[in-house]
N, C-alpha and C positions, 0 to 999 in steps of 0.2 A: 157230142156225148160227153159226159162230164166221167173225171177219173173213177166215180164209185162207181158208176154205171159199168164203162169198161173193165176194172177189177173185178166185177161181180161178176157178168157176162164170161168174163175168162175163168173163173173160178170153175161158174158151172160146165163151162163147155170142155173143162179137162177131165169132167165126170163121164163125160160121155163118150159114144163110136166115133170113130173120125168123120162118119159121116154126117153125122148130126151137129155138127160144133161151130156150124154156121147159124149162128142163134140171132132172134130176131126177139124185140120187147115181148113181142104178141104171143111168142111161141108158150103153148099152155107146157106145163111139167108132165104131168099126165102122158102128153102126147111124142116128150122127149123119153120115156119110159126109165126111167130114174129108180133104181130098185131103193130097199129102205137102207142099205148097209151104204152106196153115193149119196146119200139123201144125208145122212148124218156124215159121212166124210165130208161132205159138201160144206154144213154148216159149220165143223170145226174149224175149217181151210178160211169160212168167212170169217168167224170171232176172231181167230189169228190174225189174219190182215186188217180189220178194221179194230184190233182191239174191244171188243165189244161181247156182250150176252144174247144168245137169239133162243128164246124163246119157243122152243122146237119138240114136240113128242111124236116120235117116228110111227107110232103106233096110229094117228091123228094127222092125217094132211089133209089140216085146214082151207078153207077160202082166201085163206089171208095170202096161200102161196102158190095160187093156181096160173101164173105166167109170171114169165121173168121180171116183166117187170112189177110185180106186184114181189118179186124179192130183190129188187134194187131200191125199189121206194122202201119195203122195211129196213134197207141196210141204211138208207137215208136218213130217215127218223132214225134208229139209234145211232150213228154217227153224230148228227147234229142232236142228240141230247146229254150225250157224252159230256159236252162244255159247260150245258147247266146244272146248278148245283141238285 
């Protein structure tokens, strides 16, 4: 697992119950029950560590963010677009 992955994965899983924070790629958001007030702490806790803008209306949870790893691959792409101009 590559450090965004791991960074992000921990990110989320300090959002959560102790008991859920054994997080897996596959694990849907939905299903880790993530209210909207972790949902935006979550995303701040990301831009902070990756330096970056995410794209987020709490009101609006998109498809784009429906398992983990479908937000380690967003944290990916903007990471690597950070370098281009």
């Amino acid at each position: 697992m590559t450090d965004i992955a791991a960074d992000t994965i921990a990110i989320i899983a300090k959002r959560l119950p102790v008991e859920k924070r054994n997080l897996h790629l596959t694990d849907r958001l939905d299903d880790l029950a993530i209210d909207s007030f972790n949902a935006v702490e979550m995303v701040f806790d990301l831009e902070e560590k990756f330096d970056i803008q995410i794209p987020y209306n709490a009101n609006e949870i998109g498809p784009d963010f429906a398992t983990v790893a479908d937000v380690v691959d967003a944290i990916r792409t903007l990471v690597g677009g950070k370098s281009n101009p």
